[in-house]
Backbone as JSON Lines, residues from 0, in Angstrom:
{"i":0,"aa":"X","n":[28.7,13.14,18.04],"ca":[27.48,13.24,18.85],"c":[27.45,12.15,19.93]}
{"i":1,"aa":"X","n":[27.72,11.12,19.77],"ca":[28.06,9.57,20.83],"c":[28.93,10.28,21.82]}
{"i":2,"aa":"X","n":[30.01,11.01,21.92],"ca":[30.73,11.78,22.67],"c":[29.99,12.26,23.61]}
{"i":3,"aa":"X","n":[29.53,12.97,23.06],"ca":[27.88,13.73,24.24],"c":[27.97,13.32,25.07]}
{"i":4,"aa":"X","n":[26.85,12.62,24.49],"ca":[25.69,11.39,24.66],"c":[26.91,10.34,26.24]}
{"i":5,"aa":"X","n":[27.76,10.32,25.85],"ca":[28.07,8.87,26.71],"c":[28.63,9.7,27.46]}
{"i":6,"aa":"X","n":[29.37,10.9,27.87],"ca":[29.59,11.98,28.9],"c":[28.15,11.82,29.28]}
{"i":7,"aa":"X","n":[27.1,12.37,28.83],"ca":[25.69,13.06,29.59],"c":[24.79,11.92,29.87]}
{"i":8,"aa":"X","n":[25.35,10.7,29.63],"ca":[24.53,10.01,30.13],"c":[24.16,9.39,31.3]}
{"i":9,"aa":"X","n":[25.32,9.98,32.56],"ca":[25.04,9.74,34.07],"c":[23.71,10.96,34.85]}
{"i":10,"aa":"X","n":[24.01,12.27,33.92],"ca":[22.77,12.69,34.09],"c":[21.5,12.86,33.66]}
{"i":11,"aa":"X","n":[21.78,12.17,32.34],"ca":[20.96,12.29,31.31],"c":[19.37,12.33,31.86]}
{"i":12,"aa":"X","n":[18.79,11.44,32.51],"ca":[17.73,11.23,33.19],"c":[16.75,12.38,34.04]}
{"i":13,"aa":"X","n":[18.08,12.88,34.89],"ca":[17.65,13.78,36.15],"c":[17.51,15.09,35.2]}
{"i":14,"aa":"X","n":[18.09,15.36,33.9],"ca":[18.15,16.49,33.63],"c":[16.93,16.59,32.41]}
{"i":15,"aa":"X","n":[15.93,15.91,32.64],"ca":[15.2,15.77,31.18],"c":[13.8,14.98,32.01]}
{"i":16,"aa":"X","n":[13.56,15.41,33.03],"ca":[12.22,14.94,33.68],"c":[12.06,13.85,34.07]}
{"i":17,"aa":"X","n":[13.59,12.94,33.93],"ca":[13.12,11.4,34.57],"c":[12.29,10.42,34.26]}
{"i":18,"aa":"X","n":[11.67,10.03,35.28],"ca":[10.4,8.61,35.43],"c":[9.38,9.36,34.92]}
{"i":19,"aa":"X","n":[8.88,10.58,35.71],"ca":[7.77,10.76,35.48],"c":[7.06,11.34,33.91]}
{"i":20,"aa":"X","n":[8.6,12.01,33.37],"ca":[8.3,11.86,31.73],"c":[8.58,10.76,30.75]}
{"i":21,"aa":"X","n":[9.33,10.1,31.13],"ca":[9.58,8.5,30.57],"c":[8.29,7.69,30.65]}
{"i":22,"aa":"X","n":[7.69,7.88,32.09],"ca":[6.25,7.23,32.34],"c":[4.58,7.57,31.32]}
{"i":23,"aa":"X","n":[4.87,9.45,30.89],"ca":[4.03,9.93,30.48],"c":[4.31,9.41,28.67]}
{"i":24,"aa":"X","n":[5.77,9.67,28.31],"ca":[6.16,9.01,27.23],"c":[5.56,7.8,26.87]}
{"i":25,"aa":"X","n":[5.66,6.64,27.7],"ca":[5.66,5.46,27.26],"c":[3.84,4.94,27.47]}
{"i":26,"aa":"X","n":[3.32,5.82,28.18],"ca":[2.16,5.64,28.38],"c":[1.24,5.78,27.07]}
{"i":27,"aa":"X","n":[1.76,7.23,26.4],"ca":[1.27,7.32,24.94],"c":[1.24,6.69,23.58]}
{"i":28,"aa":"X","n":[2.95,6.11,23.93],"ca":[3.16,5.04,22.91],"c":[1.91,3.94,22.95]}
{"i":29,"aa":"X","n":[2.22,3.51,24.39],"ca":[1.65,2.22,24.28],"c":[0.26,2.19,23.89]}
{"i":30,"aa":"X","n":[-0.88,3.8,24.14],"ca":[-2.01,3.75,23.92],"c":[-1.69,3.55,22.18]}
{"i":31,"aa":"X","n":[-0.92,4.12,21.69],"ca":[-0.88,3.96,20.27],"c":[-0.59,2.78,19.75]}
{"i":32,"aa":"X","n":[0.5,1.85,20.29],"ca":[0.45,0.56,19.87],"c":[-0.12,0.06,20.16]}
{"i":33,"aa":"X","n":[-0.91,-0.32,21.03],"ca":[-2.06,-0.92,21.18],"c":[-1.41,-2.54,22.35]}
{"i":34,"aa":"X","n":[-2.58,-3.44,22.08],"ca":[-1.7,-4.59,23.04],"c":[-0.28,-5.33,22.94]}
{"i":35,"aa":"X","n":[0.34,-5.63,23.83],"ca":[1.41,-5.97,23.14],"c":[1.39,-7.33,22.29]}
{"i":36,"aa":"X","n":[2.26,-7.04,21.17],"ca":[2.28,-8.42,20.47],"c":[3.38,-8.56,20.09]}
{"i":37,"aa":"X","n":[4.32,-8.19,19.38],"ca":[5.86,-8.7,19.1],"c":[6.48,-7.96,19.56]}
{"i":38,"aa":"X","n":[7.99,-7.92,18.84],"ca":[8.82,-6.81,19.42],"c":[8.8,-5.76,18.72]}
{"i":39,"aa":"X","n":[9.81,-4.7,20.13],"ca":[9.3,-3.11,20.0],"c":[10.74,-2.96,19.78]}
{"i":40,"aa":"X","n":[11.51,-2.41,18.53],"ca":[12.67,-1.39,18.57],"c":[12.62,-0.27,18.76]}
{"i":41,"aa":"X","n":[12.57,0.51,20.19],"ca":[13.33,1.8,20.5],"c":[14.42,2.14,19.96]}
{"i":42,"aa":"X","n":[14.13,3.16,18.77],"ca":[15.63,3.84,18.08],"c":[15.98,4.84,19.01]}
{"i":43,"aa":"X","n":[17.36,4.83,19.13],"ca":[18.33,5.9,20.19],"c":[17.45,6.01,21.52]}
{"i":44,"aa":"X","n":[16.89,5.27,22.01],"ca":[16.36,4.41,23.08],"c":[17.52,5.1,24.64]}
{"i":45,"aa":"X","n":[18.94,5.87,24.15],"ca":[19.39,5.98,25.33],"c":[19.47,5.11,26.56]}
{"i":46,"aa":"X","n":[19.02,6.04,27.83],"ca":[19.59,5.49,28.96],"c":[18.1,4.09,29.0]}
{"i":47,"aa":"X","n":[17.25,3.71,27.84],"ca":[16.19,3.24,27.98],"c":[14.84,3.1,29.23]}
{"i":48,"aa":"X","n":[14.62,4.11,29.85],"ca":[13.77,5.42,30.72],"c":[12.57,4.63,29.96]}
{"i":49,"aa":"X","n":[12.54,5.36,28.9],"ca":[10.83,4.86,28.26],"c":[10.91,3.65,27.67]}
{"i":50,"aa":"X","n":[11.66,2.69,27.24],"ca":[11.75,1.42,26.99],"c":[11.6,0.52,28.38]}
{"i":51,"aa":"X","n":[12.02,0.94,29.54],"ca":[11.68,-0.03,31.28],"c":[10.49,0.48,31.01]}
{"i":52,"aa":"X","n":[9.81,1.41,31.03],"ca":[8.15,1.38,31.47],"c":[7.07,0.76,29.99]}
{"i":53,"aa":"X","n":[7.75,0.97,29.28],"ca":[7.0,-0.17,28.37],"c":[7.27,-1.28,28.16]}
{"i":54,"aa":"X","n":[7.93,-1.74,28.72],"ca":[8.53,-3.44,29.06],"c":[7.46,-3.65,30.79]}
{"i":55,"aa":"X","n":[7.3,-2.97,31.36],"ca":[6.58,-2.67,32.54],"c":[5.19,-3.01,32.4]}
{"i":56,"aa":"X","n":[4.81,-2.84,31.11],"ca":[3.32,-2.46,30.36],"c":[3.62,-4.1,29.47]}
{"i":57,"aa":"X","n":[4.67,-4.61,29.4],"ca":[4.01,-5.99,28.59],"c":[4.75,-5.87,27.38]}
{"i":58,"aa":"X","n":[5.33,-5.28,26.91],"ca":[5.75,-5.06,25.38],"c":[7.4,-5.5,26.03]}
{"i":59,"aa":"X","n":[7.64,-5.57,24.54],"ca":[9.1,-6.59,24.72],"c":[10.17,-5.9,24.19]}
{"i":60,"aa":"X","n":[10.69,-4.84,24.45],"ca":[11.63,-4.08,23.91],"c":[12.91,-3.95,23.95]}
{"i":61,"aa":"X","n":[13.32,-3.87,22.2],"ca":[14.99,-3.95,22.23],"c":[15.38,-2.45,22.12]}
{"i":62,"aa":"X","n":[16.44,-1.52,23.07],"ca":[16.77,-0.49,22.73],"c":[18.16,-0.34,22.22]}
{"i":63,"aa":"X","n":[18.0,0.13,21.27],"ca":[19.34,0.39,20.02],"c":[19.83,2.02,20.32]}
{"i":64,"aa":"X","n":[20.79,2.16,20.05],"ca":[21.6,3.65,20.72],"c":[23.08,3.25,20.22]}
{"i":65,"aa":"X","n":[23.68,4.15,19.58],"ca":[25.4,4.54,19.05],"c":[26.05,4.86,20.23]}
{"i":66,"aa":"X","n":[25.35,4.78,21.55],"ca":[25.92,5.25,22.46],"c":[26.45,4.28,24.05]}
{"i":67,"aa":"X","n":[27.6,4.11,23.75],"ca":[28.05,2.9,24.78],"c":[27.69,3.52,26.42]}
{"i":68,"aa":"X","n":[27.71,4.83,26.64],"ca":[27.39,5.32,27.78],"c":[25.61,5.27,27.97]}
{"i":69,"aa":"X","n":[25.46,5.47,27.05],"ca":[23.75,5.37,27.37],"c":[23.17,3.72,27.36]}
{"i":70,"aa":"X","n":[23.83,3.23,26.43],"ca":[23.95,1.26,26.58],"c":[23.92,0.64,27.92]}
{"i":71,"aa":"X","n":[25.35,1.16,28.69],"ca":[25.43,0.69,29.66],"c":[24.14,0.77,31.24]}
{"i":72,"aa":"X","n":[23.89,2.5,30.95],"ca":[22.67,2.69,31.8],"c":[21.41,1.55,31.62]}
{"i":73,"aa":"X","n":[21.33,1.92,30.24],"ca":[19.75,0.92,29.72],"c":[19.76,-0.54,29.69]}
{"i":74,"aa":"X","n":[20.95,-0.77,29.57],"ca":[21.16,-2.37,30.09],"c":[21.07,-2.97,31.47]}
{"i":75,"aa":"X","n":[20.96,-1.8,32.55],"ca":[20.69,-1.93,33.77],"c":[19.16,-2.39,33.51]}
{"i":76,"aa":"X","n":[18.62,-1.69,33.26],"ca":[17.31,-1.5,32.78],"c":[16.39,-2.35,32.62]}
{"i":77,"aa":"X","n":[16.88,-2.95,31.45],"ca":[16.13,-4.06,30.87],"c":[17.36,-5.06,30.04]}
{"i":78,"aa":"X","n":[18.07,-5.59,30.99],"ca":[19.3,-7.05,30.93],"c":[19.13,-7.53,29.33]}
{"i":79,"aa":"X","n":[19.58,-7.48,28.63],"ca":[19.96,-8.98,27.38],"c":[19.09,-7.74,26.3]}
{"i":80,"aa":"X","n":[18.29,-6.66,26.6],"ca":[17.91,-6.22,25.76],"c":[18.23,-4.66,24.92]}
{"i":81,"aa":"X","n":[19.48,-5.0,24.67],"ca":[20.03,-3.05,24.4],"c":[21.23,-3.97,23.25]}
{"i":82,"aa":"X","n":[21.36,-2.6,22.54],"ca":[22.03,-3.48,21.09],"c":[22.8,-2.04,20.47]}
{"i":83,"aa":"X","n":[23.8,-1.85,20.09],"ca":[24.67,-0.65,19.83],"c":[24.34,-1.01,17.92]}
{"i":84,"aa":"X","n":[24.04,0.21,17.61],"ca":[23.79,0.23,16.21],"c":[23.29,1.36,15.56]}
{"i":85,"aa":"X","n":[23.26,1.57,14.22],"ca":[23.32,2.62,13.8],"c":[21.69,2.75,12.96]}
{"i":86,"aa":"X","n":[20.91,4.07,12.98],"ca":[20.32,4.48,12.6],"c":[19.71,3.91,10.7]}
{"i":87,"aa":"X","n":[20.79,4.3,10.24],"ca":[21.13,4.19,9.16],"c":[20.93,2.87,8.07]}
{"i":88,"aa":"X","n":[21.22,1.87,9.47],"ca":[21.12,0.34,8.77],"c":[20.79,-0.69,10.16]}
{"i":89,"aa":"X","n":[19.27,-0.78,10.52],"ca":[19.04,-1.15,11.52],"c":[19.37,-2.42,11.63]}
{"i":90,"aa":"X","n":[20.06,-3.17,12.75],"ca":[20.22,-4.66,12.73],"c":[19.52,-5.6,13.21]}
{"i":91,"aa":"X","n":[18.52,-5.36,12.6],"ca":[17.22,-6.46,12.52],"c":[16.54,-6.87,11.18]}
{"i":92,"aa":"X","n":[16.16,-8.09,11.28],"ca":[15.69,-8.71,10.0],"c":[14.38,-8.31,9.15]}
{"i":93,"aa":"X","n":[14.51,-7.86,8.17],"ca":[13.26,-7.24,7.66],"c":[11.8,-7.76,7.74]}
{"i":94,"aa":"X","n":[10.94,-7.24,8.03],"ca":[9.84,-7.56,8.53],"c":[9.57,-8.4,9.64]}
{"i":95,"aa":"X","n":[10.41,-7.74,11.11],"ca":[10.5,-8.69,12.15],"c":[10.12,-8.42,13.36]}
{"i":96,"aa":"X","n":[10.27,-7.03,13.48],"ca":[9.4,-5.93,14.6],"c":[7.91,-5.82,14.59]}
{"i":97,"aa":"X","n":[7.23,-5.86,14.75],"ca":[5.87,-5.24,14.96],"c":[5.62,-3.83,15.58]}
{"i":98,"aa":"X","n":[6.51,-3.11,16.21],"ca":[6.74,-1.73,16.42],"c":[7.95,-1.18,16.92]}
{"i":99,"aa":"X","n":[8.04,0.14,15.9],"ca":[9.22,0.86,16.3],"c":[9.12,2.4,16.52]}
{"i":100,"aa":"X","n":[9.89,2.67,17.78],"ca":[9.29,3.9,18.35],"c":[10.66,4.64,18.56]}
{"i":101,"aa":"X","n":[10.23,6.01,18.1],"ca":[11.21,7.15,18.01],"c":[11.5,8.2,18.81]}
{"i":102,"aa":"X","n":[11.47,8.21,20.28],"ca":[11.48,9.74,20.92],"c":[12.49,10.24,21.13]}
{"i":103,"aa":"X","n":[12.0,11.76,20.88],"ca":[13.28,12.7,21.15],"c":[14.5,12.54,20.22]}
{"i":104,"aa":"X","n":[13.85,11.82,18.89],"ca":[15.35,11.6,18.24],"c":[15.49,12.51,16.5]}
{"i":105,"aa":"X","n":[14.22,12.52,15.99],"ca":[14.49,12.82,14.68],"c":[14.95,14.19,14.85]}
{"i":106,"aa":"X","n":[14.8,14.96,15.82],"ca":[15.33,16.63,15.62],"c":[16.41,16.2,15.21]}
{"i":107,"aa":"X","n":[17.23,15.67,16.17],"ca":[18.47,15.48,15.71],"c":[19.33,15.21,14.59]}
{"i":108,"aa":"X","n":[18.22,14.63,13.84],"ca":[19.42,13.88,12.79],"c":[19.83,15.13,11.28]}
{"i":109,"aa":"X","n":[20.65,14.89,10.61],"ca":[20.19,15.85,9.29],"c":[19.14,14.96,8.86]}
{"i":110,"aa":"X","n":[18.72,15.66,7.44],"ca":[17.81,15.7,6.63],"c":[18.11,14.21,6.09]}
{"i":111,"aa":"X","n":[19.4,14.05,5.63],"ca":[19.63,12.8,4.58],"c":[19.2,11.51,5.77]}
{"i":112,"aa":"X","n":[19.95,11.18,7.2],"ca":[19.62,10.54,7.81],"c":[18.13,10.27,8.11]}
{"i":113,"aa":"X","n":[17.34,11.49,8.58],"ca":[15.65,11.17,8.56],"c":[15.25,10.04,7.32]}
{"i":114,"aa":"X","n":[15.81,10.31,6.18],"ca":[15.33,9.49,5.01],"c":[15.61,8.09,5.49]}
{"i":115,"aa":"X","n":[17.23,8.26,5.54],"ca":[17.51,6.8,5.43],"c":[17.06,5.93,6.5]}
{"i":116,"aa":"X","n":[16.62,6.63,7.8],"ca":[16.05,5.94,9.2],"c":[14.44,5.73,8.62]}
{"i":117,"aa":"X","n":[13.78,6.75,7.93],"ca":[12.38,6.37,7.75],"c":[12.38,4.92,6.61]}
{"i":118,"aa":"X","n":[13.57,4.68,5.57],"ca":[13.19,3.59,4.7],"c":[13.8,1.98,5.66]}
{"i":119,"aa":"X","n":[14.52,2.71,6.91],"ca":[14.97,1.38,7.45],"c":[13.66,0.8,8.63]}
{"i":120,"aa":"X","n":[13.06,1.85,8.92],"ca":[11.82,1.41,9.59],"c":[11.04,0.93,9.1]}
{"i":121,"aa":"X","n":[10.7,1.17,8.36],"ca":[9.72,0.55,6.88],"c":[10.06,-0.8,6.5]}
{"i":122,"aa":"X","n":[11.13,-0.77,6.31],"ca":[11.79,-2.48,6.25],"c":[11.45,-3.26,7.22]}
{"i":123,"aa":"X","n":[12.33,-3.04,8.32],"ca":[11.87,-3.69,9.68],"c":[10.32,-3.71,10.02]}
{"i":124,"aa":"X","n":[9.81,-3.07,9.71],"ca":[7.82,-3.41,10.15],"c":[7.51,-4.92,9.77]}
{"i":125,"aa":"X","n":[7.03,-5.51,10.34],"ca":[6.44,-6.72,10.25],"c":[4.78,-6.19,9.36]}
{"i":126,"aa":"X","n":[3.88,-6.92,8.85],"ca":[2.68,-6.58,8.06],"c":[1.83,-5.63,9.42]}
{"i":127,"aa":"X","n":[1.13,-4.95,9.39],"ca":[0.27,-4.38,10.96],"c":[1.13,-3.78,11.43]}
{"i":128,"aa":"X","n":[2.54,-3.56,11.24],"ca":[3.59,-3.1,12.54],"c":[3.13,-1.34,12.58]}
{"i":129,"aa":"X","n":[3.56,-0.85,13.41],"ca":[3.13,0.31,13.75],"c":[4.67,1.0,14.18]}
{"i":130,"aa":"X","n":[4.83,2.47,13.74],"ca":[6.11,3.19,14.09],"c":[5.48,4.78,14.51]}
{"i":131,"aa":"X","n":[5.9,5.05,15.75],"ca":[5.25,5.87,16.27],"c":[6.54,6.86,16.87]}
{"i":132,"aa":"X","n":[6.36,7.88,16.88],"ca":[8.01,9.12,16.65],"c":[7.27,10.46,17.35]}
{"i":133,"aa":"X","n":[8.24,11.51,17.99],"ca":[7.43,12.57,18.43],"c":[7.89,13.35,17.3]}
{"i":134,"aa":"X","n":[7.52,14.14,17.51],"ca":[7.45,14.89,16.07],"c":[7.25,16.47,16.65]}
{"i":135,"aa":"X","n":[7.7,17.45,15.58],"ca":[7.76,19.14,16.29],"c":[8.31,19.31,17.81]}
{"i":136,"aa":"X","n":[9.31,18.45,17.83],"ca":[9.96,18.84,19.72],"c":[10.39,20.35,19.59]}
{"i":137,"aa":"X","n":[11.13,20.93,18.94],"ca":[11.33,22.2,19.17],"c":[10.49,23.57,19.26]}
{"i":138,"aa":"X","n":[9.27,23.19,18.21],"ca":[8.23,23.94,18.3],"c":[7.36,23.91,19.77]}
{"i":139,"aa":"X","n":[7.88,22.51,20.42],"ca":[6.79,22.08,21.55],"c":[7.4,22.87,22.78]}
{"i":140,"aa":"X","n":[8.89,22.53,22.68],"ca":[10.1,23.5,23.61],"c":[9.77,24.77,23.92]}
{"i":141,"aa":"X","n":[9.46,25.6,22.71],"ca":[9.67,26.8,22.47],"c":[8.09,27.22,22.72]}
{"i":142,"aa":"X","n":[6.72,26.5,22.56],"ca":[5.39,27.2,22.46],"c":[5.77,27.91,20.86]}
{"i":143,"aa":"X","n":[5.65,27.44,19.95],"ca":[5.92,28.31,18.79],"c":[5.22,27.09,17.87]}
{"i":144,"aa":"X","n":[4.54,28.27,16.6],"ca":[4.1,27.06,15.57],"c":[5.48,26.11,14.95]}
{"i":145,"aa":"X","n":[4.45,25.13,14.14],"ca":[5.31,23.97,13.92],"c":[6.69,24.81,12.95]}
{"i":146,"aa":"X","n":[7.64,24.25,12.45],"ca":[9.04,24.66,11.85],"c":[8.97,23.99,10.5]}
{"i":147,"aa":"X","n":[8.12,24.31,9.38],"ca":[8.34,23.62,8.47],"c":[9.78,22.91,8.11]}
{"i":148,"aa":"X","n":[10.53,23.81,8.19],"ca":[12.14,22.69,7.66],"c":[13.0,22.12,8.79]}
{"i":149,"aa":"X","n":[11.97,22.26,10.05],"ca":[12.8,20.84,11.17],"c":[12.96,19.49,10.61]}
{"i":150,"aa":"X","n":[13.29,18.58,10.82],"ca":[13.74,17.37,10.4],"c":[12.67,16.71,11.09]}
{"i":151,"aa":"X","n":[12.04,17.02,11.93],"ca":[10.77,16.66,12.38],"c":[9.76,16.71,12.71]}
{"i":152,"aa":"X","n":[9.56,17.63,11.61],"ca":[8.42,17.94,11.13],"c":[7.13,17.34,10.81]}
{"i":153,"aa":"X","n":[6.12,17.18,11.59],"ca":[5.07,16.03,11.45],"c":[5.02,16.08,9.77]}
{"i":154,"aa":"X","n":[5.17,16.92,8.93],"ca":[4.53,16.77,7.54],"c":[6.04,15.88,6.76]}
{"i":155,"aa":"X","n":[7.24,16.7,6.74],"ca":[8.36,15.97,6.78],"c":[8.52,13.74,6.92]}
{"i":156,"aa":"X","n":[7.88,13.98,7.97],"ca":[7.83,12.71,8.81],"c":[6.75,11.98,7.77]}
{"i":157,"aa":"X","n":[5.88,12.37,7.88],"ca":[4.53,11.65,6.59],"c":[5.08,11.11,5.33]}
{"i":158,"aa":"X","n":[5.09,12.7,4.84],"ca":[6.0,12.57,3.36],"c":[7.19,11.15,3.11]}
{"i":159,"aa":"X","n":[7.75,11.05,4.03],"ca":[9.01,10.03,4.21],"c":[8.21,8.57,4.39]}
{"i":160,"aa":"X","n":[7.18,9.13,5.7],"ca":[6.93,7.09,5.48],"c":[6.0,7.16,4.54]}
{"i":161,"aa":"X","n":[5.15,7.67,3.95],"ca":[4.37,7.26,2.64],"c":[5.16,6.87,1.6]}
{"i":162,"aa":"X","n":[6.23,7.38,1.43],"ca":[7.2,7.48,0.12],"c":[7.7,5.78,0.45]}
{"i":163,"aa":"X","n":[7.86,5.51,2.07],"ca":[8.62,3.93,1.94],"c":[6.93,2.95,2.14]}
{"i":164,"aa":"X","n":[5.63,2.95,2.1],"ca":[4.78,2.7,2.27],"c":[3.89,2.76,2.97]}
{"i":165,"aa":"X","n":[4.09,3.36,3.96],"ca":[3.55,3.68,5.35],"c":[2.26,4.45,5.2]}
{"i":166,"aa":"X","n":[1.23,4.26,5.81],"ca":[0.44,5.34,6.1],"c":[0.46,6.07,7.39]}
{"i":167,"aa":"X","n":[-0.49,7.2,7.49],"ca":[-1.02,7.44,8.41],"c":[-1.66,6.85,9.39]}
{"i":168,"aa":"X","n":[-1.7,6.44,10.81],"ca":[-2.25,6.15,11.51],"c":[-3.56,6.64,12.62]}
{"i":169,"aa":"X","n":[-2.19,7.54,13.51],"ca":[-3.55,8.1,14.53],"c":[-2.12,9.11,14.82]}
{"i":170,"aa":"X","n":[-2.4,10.1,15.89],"ca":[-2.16,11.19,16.83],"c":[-2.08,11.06,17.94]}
{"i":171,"aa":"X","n":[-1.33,11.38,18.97],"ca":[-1.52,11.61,20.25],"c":[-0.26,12.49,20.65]}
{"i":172,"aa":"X","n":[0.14,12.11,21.85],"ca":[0.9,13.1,22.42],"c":[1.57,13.21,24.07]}
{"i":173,"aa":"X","n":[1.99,13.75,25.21],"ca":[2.21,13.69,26.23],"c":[2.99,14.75,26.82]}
{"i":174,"aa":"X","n":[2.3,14.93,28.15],"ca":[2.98,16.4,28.74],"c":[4.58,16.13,29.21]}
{"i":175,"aa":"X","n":[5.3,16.86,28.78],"ca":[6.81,17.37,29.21],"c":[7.16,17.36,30.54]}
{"i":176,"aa":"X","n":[6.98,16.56,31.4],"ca":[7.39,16.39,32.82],"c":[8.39,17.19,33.17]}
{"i":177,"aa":"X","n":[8.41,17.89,33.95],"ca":[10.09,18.73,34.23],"c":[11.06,19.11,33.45]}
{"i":178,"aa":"X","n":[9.84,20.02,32.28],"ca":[10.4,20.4,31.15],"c":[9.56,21.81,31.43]}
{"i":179,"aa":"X","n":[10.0,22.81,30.5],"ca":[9.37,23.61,30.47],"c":[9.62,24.62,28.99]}
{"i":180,"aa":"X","n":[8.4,25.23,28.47],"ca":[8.84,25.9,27.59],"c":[9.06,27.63,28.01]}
{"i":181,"aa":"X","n":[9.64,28.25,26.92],"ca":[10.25,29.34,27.02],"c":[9.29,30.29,27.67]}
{"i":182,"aa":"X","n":[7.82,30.42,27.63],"ca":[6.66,31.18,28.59],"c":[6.14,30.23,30.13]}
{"i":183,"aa":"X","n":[7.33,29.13,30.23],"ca":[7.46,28.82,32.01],"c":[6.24,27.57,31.49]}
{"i":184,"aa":"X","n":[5.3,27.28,30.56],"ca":[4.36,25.91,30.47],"c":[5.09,24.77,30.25]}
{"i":185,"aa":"X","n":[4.32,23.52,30.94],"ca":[4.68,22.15,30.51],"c":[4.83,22.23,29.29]}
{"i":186,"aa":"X","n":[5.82,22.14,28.1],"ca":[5.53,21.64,26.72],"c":[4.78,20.28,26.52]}
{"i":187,"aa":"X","n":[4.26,20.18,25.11],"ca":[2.98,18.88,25.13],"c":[3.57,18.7,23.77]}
{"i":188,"aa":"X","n":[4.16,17.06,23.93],"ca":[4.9,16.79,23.01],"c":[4.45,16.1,21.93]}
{"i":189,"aa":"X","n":[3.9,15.8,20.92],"ca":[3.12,15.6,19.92],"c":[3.75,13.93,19.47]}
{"i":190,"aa":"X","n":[3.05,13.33,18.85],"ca":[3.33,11.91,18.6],"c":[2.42,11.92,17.56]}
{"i":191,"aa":"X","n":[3.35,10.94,16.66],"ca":[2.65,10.8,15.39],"c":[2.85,8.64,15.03]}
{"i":192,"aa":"X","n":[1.87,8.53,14.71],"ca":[1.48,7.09,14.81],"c":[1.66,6.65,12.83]}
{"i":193,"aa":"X","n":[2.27,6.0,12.4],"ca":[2.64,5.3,11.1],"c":[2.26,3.86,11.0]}
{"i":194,"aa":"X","n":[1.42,3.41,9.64],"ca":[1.27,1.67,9.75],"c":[1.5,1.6,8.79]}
{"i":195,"aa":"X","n":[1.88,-0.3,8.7],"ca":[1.99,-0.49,7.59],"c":[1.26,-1.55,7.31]}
């Protein structure tokens, strides 16, 4: 999958709505995290698009990505702050983040990975930290109800951080900039807010 990813990452940007969905992205996060206070790990953070505009907004963000082609973009980005690492076993010190934010990534993973990324977020939360993920992208793609057995599945997603301690937080969401779903509408991408 890094293969892709570091091929598609010269267009990665232009082909996925750019600034102005990176802008609508990071705008939501940040209403969800609230002011900034420590640091923010962006998981698979890519060409880091929505990690510059929430560094823009005050928050201090490290973006992590398996992907040396998308590294190199996001290091343009935001200098000293992009870190190659794996999902699986985040390389940060437990309880040291105060928020960690997920877009566009859990479709992707299998089932076993969602687990093991939801108990490594959980670790990394500082006490108050907040982890905030979009959740149902394909259902949002498509205009179609949610997919019970997507991997990111808002209920899926719950189930996992309650199980590592997490609660529920809050909801929100953001329109699909130069996206479109399969009946020609903006898709409206759903965000789901986790504390601990």
């Amino acid at each position: 999958m890094t293969g892709y990813y570091d091929r598609e990452a010269v267009r990665y940007d232009a082909t996925r709505g750019g600034r102005p969905r990176a802008r609508a992205a990071a705008t939501a996060l940040a209403g969800l995290l609230g002011p900034p206070s420590g640091p923010v790990l962006d998981l698979a953070g890519g060409t880091g698009s929505v990690a510059a505009e929430l560094t823009a907004a005050g928050h201090r963000v490290l973006v992590l990505d398996g992907s040396a082609g998308m590294l190199r973009l996001a290091a343009q980005r935001i200098p000293g702050r992009v870190v190659r690492g794996s999902l699986a076993a985040l390389p940060v010190r437990t309880g040291s983040v105060s928020a960690v934010v997920a877009v566009w990534v859990l479709h992707l993973l299998p089932p076993e990975l969602v687990a093991a990324t939801m108990a490594e977020v959980a670790r990394c939360l500082a006490p108050g930290g907040r982890f905030v993920s979009t959740v149902d992208k394909r259902a949002a793609n498509h205009g179609t109800p949610r997919d019970p057995d997507a991997t990111d599945c808002r209920d899926t997603v719950t189930r996992l951080a309650v199980h590592n301690g997490l609660t529920r937080y809050a909801d929100g969401g953001f329109a699909g900039h130069g996206q479109r779903t399969d009946a020609g509408a903006t898709p409206w991408y759903p965000l789901l807010c986790l504390g601990r």
